[in-house]
C-alpha positions in Angstrom: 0.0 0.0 0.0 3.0 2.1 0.8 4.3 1.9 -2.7 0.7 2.6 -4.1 1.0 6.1 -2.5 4.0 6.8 -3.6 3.1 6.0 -7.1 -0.1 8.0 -6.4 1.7 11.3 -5.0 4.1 11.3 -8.3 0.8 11.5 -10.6 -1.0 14.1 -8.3 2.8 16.0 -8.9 2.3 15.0 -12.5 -1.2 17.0 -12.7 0.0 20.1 -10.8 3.1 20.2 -13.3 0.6 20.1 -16.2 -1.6 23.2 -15.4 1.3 24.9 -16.7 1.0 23.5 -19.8 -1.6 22.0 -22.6 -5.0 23.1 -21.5 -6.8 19.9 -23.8 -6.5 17.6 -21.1 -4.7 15.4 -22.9 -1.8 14.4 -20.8 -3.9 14.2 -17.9 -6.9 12.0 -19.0 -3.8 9.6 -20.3 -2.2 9.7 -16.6 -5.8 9.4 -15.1 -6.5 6.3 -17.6 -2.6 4.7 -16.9 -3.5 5.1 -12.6 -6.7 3.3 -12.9 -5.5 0.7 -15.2 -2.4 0.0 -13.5 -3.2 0.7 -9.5 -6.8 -1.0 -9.9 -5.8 -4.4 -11.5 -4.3 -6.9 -10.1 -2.2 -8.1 -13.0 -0.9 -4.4 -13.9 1.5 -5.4 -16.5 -1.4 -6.8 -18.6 -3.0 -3.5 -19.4 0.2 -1.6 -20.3 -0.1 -1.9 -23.6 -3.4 -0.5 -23.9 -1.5 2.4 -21.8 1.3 2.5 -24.1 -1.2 2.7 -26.9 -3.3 5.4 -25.1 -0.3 7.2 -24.6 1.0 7.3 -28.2 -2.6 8.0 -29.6 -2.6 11.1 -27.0 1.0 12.8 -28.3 0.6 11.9 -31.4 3.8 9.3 -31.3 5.1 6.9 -33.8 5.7 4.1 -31.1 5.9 3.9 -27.0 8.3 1.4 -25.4 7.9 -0.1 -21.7 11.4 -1.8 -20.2 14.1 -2.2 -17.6 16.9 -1.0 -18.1 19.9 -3.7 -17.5 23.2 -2.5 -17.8 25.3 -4.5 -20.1 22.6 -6.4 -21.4 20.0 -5.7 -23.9 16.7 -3.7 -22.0 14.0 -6.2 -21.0 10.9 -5.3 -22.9 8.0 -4.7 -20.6 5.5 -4.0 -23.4 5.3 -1.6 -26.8 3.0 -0.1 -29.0 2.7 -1.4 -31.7 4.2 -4.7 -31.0 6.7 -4.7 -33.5 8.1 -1.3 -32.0 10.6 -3.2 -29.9 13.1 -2.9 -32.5 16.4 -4.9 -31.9 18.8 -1.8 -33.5 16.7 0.3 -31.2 17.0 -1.4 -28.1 20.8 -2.2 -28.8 21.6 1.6 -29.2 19.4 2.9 -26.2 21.7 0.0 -24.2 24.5 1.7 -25.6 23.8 5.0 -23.6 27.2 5.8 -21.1 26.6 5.9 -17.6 26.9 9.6 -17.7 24.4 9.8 -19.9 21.9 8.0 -17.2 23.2 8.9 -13.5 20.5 11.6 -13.7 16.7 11.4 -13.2 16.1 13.6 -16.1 14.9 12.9 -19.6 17.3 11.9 -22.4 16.6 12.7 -26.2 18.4 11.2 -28.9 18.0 10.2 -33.1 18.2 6.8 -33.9 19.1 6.3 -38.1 17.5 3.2 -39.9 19.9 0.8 -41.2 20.9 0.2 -44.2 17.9 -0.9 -46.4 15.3 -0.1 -43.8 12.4 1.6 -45.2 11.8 3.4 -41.9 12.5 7.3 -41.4 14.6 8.2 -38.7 13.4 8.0 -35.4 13.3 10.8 -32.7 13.2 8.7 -28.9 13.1 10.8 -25.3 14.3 8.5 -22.7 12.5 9.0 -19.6 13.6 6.8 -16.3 12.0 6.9 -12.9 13.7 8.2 -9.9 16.2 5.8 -8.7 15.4 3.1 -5.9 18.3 1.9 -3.7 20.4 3.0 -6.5 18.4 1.3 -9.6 16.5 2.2 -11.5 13.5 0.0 -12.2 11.5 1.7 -15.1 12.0 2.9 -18.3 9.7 5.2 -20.9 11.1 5.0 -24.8 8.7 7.7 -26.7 9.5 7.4 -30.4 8.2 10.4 -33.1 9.0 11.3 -36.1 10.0 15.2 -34.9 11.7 15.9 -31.5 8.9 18.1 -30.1 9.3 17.1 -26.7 7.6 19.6 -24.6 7.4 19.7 -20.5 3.6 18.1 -20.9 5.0 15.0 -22.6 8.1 15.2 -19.9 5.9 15.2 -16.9 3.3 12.6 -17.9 6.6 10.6 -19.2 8.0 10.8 -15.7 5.0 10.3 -14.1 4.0 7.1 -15.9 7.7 5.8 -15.3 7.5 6.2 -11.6 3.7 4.6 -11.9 5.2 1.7 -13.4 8.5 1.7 -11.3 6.3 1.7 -8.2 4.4 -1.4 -9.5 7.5 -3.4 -9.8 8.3 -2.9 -6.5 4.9 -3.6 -5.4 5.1 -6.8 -7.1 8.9 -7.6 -5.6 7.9 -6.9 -2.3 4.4 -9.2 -2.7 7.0 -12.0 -3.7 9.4 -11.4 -1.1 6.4 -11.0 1.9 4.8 -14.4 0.7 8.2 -16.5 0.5 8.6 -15.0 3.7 5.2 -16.2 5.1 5.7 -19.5 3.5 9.0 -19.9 4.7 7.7 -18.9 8.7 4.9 -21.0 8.0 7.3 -24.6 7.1 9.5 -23.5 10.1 6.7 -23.7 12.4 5.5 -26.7 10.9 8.4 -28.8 10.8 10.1 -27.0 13.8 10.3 -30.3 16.4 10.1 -27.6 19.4 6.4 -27.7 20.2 4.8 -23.9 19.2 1.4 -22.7 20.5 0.1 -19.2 20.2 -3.1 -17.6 22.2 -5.0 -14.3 21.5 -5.7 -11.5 24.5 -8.8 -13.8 25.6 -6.6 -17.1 25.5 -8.1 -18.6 23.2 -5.8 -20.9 21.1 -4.9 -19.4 17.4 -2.0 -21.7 16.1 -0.6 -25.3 17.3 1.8 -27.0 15.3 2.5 -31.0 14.7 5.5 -30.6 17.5 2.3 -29.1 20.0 -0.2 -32.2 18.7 2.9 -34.8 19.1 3.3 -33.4 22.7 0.1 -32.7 24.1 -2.3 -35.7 22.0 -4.6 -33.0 20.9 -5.5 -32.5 17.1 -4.4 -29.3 15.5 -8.5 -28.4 14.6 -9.9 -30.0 17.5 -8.2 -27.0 19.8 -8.1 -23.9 17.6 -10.3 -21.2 19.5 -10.8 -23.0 22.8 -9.2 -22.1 25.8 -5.5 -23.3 26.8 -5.8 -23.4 30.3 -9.2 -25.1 30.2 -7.4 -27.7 28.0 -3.6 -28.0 28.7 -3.0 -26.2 32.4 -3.2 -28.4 35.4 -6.0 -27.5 38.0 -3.6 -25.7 40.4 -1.8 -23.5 38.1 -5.1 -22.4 36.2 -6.2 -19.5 38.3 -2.4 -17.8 37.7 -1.8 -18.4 34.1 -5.5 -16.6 33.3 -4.3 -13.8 36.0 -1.2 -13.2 33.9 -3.0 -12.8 30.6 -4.8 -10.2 32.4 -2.2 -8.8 33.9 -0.1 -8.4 30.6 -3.1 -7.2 28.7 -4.0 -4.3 31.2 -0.2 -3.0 32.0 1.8 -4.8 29.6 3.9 -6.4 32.5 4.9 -10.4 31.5 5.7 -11.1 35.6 6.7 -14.1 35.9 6.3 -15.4 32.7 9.8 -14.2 31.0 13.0 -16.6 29.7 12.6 -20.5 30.0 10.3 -21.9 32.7 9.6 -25.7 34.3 5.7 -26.2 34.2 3.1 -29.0 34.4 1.5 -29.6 31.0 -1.8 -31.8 30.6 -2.4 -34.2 27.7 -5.6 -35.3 26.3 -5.3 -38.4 27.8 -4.8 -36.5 31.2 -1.5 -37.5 31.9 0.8 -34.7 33.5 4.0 -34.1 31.8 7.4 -32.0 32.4 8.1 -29.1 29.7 10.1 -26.5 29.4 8.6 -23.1 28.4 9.5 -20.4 26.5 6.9 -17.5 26.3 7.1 -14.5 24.5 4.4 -11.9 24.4 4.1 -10.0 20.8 2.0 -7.1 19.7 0.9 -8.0 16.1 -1.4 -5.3 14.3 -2.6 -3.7 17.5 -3.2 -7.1 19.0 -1.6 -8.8 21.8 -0.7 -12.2 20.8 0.7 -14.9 23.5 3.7 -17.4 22.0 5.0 -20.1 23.9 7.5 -22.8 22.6 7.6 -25.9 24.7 10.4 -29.1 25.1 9.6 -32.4 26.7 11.6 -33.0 29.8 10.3 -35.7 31.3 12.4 -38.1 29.8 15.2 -36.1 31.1 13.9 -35.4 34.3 14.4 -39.4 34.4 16.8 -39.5 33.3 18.0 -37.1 36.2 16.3 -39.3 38.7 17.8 -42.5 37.3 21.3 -40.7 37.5 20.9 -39.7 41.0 19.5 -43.2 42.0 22.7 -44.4 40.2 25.4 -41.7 42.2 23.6 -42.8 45.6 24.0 -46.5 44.8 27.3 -45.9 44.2 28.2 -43.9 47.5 26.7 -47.0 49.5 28.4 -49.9 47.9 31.8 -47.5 48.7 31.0 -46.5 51.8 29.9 -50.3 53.2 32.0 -52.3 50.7 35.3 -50.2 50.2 37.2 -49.8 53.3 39.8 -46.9 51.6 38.4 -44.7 48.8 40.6 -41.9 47.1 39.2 -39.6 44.6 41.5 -36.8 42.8 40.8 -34.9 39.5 43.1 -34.1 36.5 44.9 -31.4 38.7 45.4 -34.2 41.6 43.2 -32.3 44.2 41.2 -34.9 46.6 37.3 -35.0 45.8 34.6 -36.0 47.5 36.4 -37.1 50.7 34.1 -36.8 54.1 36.8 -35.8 56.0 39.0 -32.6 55.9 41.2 -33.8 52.8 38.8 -32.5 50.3 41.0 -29.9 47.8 44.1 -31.5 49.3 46.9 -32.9 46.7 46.7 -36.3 46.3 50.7 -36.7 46.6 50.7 -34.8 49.8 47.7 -37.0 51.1 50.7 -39.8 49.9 53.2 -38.4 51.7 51.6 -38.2 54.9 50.6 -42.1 55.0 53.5 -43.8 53.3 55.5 -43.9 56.8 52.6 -47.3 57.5 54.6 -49.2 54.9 57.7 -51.3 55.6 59.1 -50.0 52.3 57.9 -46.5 51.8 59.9 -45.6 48.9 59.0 -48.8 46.9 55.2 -47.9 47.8 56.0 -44.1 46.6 57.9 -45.6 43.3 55.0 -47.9 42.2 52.2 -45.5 43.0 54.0 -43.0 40.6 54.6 -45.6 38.1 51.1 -46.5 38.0 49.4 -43.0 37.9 52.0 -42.1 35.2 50.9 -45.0 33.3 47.2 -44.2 33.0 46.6 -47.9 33.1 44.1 -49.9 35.4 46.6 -51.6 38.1 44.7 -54.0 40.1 45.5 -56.4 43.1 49.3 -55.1 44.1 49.8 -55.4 47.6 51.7 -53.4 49.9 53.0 -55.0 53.9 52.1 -52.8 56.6 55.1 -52.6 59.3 52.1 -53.2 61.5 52.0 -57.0 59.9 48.7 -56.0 58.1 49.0 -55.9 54.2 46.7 -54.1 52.2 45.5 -54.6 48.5 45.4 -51.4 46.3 43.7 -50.8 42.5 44.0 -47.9 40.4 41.8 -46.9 37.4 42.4 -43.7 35.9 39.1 -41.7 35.4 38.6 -41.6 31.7 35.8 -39.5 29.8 35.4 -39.5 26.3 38.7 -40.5 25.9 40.0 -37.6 28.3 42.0 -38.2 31.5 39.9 -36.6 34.1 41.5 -37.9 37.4 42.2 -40.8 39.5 40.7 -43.2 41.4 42.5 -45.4 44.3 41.1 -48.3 46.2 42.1 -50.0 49.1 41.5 -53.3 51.5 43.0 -54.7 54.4 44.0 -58.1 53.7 45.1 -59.5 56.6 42.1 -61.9 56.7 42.7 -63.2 53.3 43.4 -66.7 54.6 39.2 -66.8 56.0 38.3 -65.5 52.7 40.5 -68.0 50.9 39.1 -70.9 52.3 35.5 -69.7 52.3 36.4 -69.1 48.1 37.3 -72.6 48.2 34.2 -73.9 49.1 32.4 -71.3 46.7 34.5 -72.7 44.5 33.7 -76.2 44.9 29.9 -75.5 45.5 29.8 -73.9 42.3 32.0 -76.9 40.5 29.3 -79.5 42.0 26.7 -77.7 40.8 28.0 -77.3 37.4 28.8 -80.7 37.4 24.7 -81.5 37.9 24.3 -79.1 35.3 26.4 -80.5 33.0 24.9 -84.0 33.9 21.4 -82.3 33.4 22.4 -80.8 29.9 23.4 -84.5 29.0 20.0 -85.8 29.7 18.0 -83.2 27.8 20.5 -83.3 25.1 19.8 -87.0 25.1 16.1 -86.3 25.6 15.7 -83.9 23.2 16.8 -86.3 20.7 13.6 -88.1 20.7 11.2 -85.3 20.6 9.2 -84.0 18.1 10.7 -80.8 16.5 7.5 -78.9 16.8 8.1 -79.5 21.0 11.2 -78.9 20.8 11.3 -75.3 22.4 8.7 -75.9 24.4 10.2 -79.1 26.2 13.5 -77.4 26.6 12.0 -75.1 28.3 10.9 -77.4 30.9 14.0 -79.5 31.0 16.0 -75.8 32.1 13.5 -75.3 34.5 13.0 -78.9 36.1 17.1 -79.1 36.2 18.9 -75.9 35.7 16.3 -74.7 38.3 15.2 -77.2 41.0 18.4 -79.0 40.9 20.7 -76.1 42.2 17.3 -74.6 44.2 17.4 -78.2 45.7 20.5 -77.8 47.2 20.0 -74.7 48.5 16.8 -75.6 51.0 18.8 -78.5 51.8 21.8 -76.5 53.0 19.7 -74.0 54.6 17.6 -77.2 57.0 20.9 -78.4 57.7 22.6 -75.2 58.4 19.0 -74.3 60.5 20.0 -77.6 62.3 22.7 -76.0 63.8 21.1 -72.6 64.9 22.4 -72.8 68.2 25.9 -71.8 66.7 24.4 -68.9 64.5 23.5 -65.2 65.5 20.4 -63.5 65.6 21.7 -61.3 62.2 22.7 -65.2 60.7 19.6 -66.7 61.5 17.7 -63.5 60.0 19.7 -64.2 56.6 18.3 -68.0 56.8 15.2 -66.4 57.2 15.7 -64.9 53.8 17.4 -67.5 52.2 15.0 -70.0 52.8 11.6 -67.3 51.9 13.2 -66.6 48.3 13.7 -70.1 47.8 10.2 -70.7 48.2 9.3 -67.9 46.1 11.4 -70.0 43.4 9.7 -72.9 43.9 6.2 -71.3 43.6 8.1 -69.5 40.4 8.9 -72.8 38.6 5.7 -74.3 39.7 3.4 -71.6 38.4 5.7 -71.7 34.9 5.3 -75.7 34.0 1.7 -75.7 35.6 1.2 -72.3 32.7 2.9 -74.3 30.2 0.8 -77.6 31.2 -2.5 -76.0 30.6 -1.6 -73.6 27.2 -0.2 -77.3 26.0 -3.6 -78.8 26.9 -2.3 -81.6 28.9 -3.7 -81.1 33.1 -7.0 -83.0 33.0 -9.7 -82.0 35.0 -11.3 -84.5 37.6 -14.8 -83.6 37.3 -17.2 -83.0 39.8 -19.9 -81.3 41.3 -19.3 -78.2 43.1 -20.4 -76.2 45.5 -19.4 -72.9 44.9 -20.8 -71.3 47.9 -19.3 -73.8 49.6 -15.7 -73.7 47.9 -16.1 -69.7 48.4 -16.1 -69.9 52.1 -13.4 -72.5 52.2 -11.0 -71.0 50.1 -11.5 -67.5 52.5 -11.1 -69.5 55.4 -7.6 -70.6 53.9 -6.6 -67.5 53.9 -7.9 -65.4 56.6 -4.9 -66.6 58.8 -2.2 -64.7 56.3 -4.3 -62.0 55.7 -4.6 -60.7 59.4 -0.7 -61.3 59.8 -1.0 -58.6 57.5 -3.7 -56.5 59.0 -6.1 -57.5 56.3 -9.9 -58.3 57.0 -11.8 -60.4 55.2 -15.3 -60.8 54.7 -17.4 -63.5 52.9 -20.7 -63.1 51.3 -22.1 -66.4 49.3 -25.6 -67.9 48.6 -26.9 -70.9 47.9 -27.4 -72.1 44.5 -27.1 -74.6 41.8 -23.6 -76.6 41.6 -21.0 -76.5 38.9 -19.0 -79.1 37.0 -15.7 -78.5 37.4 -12.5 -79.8 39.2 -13.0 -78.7 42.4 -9.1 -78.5 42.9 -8.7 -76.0 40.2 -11.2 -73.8 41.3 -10.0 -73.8 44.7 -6.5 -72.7 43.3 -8.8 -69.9 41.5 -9.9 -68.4 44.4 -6.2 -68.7 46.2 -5.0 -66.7 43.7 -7.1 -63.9 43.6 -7.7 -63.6 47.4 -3.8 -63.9 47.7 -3.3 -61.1 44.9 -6.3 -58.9 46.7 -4.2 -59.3 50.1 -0.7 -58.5 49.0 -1.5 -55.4 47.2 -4.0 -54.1 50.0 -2.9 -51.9 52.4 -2.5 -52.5 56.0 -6.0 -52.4 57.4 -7.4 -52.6 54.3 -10.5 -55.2 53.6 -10.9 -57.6 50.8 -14.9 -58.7 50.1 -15.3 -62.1 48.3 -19.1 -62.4 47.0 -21.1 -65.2 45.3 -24.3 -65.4 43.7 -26.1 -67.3 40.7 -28.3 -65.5 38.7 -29.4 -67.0 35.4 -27.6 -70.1 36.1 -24.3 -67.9 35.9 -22.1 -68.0 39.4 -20.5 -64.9 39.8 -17.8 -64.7 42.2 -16.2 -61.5 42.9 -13.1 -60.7 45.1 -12.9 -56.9 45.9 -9.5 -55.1 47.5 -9.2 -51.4 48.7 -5.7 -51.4 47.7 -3.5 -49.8 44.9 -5.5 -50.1 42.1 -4.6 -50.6 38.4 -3.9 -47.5 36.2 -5.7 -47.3 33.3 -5.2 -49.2 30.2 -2.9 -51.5 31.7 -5.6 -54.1 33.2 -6.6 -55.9 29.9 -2.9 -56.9 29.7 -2.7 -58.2 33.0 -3.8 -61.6 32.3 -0.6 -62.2 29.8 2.1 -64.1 30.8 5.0 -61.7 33.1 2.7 -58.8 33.0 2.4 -56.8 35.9 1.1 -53.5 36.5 3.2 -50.8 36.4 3.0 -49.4 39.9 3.2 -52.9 41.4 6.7 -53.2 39.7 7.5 -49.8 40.9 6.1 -49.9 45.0 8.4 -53.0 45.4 5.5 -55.8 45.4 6.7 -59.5 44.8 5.2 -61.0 42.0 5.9 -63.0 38.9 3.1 -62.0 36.7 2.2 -65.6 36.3 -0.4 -66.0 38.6 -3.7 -64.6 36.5 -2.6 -66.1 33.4 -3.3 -69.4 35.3 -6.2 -68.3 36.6 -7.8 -67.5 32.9 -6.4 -70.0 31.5 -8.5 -72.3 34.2 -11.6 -70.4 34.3 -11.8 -70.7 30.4 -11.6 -74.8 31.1 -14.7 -74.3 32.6 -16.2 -72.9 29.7 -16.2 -69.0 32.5 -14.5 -66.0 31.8 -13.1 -63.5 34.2 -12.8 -59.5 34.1 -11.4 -57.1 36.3 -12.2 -53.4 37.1 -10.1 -50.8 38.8 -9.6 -47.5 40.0 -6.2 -46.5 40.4 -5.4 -46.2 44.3 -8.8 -47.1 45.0 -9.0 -50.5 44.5 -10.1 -53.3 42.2 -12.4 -55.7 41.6 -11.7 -59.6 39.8 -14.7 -61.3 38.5 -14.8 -65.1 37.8 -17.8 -66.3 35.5 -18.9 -69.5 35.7 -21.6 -71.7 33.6 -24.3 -73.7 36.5 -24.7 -77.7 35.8 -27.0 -78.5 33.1 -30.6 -79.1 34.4 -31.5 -83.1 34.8 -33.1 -84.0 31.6 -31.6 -80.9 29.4 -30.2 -81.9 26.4 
């Protein structure tokens, strides 16, 4: 619009210029028809001929040329009148003009011979250019007659024209430039991979790029014009992000909100996550327009977490497993010592201690070798001229391939003989048991032999389990009774650690048990002894069974059956049913907690239910819960013992009794396992 004016002022200058002159009109109906043919079309260049054309009728010229002038080149050709004016020994000679000749903004008249054998007169041109932009200039006039009466009228409506027309082209380069521009800001917000979300005054959502959609789970169209913080800010921040749009819009004061910020970001599946904000507040045409570029970090917070979990494993197995610990960086200044050596030189922490050796100088000599080296050194030993010798290692600290210090350890040896022997028996435990093993791989190897290829995995499987498994397990329990045989010789902290010993080796066996009795029933090859049962009956018993373990644990349990029709089913089987989900409802109830078994028939379907008030299941993870190894994810994470095998059993039962089972949940509420099962048939039903 800018250039329009411009152009617009030039032909206004143009008219006051010509009430000096002609008083016909002529030069100014031809600038009046050139404005609104060339500022009121959209495709300007396509009515210049008809400009060219009026203009030439008007002064009574031979020919009018349109072009830019391009130095060292021939003139592009804009447009002429007629169309054959465009004359090549025209156009070269008007290129041929010196740069003296054109520096100016003023008009330049010359006489232009035909060649040799043209039948044309000689022709009279006035060379008109428009003021220069940025040191070009854009537009050219080329007015041809057949006498050189060039008058200030044809001068100022030449000029003015040229400046109309220079002003379009620049119109037109700028329209080019300000869309490539657009486009380009438009593909770098839409292929940017930093998340990019922008919010009018009211905060109402006005752009949301795939990086936002990716991040948040919301559709691009789904959340244009609705509200951010009703969609994306959590509940608690809410009231101060809206306060801060206010706030900006009324003083024009971003608080809080400046450089790069930690905040809780809501998803459409109403998970939380960690980002990273950028805002930036813009004014954009008057209106105040909210940006805000966001980056995940919640993988790096974990990773964070996992790191510090790491550095604080680390400091426990040094500080209960490492009796000496020396840390030093690049410069050899102590690190990380809790005493008052920290910053200390390394050599004069050296210094101080190499009087405990018998042979201080050969200890000085081979520590120097070894840190000069910058090569692991492990198990040297060095007497004591107490009698004690201690066992040192050395690893230089190494990042990237860059030496970044040193790291010394050190252990008192002088028990080595106690922990020889006790390696010894290790030793010939674990040759014993390899031998078994070895023995064991013989007979499955041998076993295997004669099987089917089709069972081959499968029976493998079971071999590893029944030998590589119980074999070694075996020995283990056996040790622990006889070693429990002698308690009377073992401390309370020893008899603690046969405590353990002997509850994770029956955790093993109920492992390897729940494995081949899964494997048994997905093979199809654990009959069922039929009978009739009473599930009410079963229900009670199988709560009974358990209400002893539960209250160990401050669990209550309540029963709540009725009578009914009986079911035909291994009564077994369903017992180990129940077990399994009353034992699951216990273990992941909390202390004081109550877990509700129920049974009723209704339409000759039992429905037994067994309700906890426990941790709950979080959502969409329950329909994989009855794979096999699947556990919920916060029952991995709060430290629950579990193998994951346990429901695949049960479904895989409950479906041999032609039932189903479901489960509902709220997570940290509880849940609730539901065991379908078909009544007997009535006597004399087909």
């Amino acid at each position: 619009m800018g250039v329009h004016r411009e152009a617009g002022s030039r032909v206004v200058a143009a008219h006051a210029a010509l009430d000096h002159g002609r008083r016909d009109g002529t030069a100014t109906a031809v600038l009046d028809f050139a404005a609104a043919q060339l500022l009121g079309d959209d495709t300007p260049f396509g009515m210049l001929p008809a400009v060219l054309e009026r203009l030439a009728g008007g002064f009574g010229l031979r020919a009018a040329l349109a072009f830019q002038p391009d130095p060292g080149q021939l003139p592009t050709v804009l447009a002429a009148h007629p169309a054959d004016a465009a004359d090549p020994v025209l156009l070269a000679r008007i290129d041929a003009l010196s740069l003296a000749q054109r520096k100016g903004t003023g008009p330049v008249q010359l006489t232009v011979e035909p060649g040799e054998g043209s039948p044309r007169p000689a022709a009279h041109l006035l060379l008109v250019y428009s003021a220069p932009v940025d040191g070009q200039c854009l537009c050219a006039l080329a007015l041809i007659a057949d006498a050189p009466a060039w008058d200030d009228e044809i001068h100022a409506a030449a000029h003015a024209m040229a400046d109309l027309l220079a002003a379009q082209i620049r119109y037109a380069r700028v329209t080019v430039r300000l869309a490539e521009r657009q486009a380009l800001t438009r593909a770098l917000i839409e292929r940017s991979p930093t998340a990019i979300l922008a919010m009018d005054a009211d905060g109402a959502l006005i752009e949301f790029n795939p990086a936002a959609e990716e991040l948040s789970g919301y559709r691009h169209d789904d959340v244009l014009g609705r509200q951010m913080a009703d969609l994306m800010i959590p509940e608690r921040d809410r009231s101060r992000f809206r306060e801060h749009i206010r706030t900006y819009v009324r003083t024009g004061d971003p608080g809080e909100f400046t450089g790069q910020m930690r905040v809780g970001l809501l998803r459409a599946d109403g998970t939380e996550r960690v980002v990273e904000l950028t805002p930036a507040q813009l004014t954009v045409g008057g209106r105040t327009v909210f940006t805000g570029f966001l980056r995940d970090l919640t993988e790096l917070e974990r990773s964070y977490d996992a790191l510090a979990d790491q550095t604080e494993r680390l400091n426990c197995l040094i500080a209960t497993a490492i009796p000496g610990v020396l840390i030093a960086d690049e410069q050899g200044a102590v690190l990380d010592e809790p005493g008052q050596l920290t910053g200390t030189s390394a050599v004069s922490v050296l210094q101080r201690i190499q009087g405990t050796f018998t042979d201080p100088d050969d200890f000085i000599r081979r520590i120097a070798e070894a840190a000069a080296a910058r090569r692991p050194v492990t198990g040297e030993q060095a007497p004591c001229a107490d009698g004690r010798t201690l066992e040192c290692d050395y690893w230089p600290l190494m990042v990237d391939g860059r030496y970044r210090g040193d790291l010394w350890f050190a252990w008192d040896m002088s028990e080595r003989t106690d922990m020889a022997e006790r390696r010894q028996q290790l030793l010939a435990a674990e040759l014993a048991a390899r031998r078994l093993a070895e023995q064991a791989q013989r007979q499955l190897e041998e076993q295997n032999e004669r099987l089917k290829a089709q069972d081959e995995a499968r029976n493998q499987f079971l071999a590893v389990v029944s030998h590589e498994l119980r074999t070694p397990l075996t020995s283990i329990v056996s040790f622990a009774e006889l070693i429990r045989g002698e308690a009377e010789g073992l401390t309370p902290d020893g008899i603690k650690f046969l405590d353990i010993i002997e509850r994770n080796a029956d955790r093993l066996y109920r492992l390897i048990g729940d494995l081949l009795m899964l494997d048994r029933l997905e093979a199809g090859v654990l009959p069922l002894d039929m009978a009739d049962v009473d599930i009410a009956e079963l229900t009670d018993e199988a709560v009974g069974s358990a209400y002893a373990a539960a209250a160990k644990q401050g669990i209550t349990i309540e029963a709540e059956t009725e009578e009914g029709p009986s079911v035909q089913g291994d009564p077994k089987r369903l017992m180990q049913v129940l077990d399994n989900l009353i034992a699951n409802a216990v273990k992941f109830s909390h202390r004081g907690g109550l877990v509700r078994v129920t049974a009723a028939c209704q339409d000759r379907t039992w429905r037994i239910d067994v309700t906890d008030s426990g941790i709950g299941i979080p959502p969409g993870e329950a329909s994989y819960l009855f794979s096999r190894f699947v556990r919920a994810s916060n029952a991995r994470t709060s430290g629950v013992p579990g193998t994951g095998l346990g429901l695949s059993i049960v479904k895989i039962m409950v479906e041999m009794h032609q039932g189903r089972i479901e489960v509902r949940s709220a997570l940290g509420e509880g849940s609730t396992f539901s065991v379908y099962l078909p009544a007997s048939a009535l006597e004399g039903s087909a």
